[in-house]
PLY file of the C-alpha trace (Angstrom):
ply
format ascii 1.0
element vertex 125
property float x
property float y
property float z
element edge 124
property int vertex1
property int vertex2
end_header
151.26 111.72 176.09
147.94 112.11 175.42
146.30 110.31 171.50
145.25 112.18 168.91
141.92 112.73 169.24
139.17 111.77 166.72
136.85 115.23 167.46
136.88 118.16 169.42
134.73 117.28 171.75
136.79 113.99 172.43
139.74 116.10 172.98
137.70 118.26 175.83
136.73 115.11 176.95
140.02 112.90 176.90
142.23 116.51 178.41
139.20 116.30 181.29
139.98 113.14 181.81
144.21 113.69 181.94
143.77 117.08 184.41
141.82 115.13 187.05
144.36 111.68 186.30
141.28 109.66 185.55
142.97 106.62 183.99
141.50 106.15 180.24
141.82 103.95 177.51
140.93 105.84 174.04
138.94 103.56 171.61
140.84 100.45 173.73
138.97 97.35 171.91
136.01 95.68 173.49
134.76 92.14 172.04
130.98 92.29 172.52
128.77 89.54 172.05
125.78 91.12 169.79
121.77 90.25 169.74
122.40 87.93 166.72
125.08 86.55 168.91
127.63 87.40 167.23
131.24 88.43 168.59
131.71 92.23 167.51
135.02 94.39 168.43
133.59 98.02 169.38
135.47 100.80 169.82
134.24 102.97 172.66
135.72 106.46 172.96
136.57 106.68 176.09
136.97 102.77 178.83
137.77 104.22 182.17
139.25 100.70 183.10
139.42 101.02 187.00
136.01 102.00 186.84
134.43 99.35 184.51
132.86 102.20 182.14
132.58 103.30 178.95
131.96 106.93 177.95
131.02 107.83 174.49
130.74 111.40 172.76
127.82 111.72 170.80
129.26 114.01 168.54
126.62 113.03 165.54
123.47 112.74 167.34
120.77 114.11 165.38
121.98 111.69 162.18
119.13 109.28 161.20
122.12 106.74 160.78
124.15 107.46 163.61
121.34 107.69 166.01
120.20 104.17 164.89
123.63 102.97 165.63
123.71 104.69 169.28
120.41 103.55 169.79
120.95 99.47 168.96
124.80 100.30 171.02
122.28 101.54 173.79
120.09 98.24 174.05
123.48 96.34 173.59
125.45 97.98 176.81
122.29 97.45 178.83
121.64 94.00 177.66
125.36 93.41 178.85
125.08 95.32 181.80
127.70 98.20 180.78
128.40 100.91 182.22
128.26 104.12 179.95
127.52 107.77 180.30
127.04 109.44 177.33
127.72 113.29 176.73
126.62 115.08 173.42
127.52 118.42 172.05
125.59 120.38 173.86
126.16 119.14 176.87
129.81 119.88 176.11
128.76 123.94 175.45
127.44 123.93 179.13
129.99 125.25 182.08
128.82 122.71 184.16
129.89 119.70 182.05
132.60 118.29 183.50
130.53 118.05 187.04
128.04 116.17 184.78
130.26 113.66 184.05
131.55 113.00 187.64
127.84 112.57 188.95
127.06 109.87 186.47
130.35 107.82 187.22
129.68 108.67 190.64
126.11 107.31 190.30
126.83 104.02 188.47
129.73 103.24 191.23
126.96 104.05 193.53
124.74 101.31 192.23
127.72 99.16 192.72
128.31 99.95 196.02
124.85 99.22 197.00
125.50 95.60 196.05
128.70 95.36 197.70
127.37 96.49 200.75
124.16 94.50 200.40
126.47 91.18 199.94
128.37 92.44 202.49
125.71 92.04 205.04
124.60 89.03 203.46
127.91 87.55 204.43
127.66 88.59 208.53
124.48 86.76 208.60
0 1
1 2
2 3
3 4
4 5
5 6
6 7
7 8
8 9
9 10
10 11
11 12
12 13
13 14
14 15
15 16
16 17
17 18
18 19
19 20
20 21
21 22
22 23
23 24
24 25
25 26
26 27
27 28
28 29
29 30
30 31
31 32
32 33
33 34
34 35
35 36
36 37
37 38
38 39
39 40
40 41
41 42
42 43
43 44
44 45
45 46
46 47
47 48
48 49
49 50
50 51
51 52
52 53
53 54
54 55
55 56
56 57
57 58
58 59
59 60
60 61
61 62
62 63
63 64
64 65
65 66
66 67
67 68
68 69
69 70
70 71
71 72
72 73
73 74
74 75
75 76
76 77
77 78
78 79
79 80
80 81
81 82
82 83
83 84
84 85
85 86
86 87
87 88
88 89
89 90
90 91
91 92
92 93
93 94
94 95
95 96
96 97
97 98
98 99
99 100
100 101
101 102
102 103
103 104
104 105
105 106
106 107
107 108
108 109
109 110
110 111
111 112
112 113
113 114
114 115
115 116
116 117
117 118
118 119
119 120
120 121
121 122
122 123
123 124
């Protein structure tokens, strides 16, 4: 059964996710360790757990406040080396969206795979 969804466009989202039986987590916890080093508990939409990534639905962008907040979540993931796509509204109203998604997960476990496979050689040596 899928959760009750927060937003519309976290309901396409979250039903993309269940049709293609890509494993989610909706708003699972994550204890993040913040630039005043601080231990925070975020909530990210969407923790595709056999992945390692976090998707979030930018469904306020264009909010002096909210874009603040994505913007300091931003510097956070990449400080922590987290894996996030992010998808806004409009990319929601495009046909095409769902492929959008799949080619950034696809890219980021592409970016893995280039260290696996450079360790990999690293261990025949």
């Amino acid at each position: 059964m899928l959760p009750k969804f927060k937003s519309a466009g976290e309901d396409k989202i979250g039903k993309f996710f269940a049709s293609e039986k890509i494993h989610f987590l909706y708003e699972h916890p994550l204890a993040l360790v913040d630039e005043q080093e601080q231990i925070r508990i975020w909530y990210p939409d969407f923790f595709l757990p056999k992945l390692n990534i976090v998707v979030e639905y930018l469904g306020m962008k264009g909010k002096d406040e909210y874009d603040r907040a994505v913007a300091r979540k931003t510097k956070l993931f990449r400080a922590l080396r987290i894996n996030f796509i992010y998808v806004t509204p409009q990319r929601l109203e495009r046909p095409d969206w769902p492929h959008y998604i799949i080619t950034k997960i696809l890219e980021i476990m592409d970016s893995k795979g280039s260290e696996y496979h450079k360790l990999k050689d690293l261990s025949k040596k």
